[in-house]
C-alpha positions, 0 to 999 in steps of 0.5 A, spaced: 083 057 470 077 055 473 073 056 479 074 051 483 081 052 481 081 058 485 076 057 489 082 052 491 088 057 491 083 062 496 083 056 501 091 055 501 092 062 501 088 063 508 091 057 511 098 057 509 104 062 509 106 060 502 108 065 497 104 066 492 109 063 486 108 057 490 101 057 491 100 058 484 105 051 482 100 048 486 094 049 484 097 049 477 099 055 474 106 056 472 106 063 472 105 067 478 104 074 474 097 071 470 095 067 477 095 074 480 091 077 474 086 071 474 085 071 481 083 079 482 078 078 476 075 072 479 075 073 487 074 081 486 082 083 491 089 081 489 092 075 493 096 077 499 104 076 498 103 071 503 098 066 505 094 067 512 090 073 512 089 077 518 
């Protein structure tokens, strides 16, 4: 998975109130287990359940 890939996945998930499974489909990634674990080890935090961080 690449950088701009998540990169992507961070903007959705601060803009958008979608879970995580459906914003992994969009940005590719068919499994939202590895996505999450990706996610952590390249942005440095688990993505939250649901989009738009407070």
């Amino acid at each position: 998975m690449s950088c701009s890939i998540l990169l992507k996945a961070k903007r959705l998930l601060m803009k958008n109130n979608d879970s995580i499974t459906e914003i992994a489909a969009r940005v590719g990634c068919e499994n939202p287990n590895y996505f999450t674990r990706i996610y952590k080890k390249y942005i440095g935090m688990t993505p939250p359940k649901r989009g738009k961080w407070t």
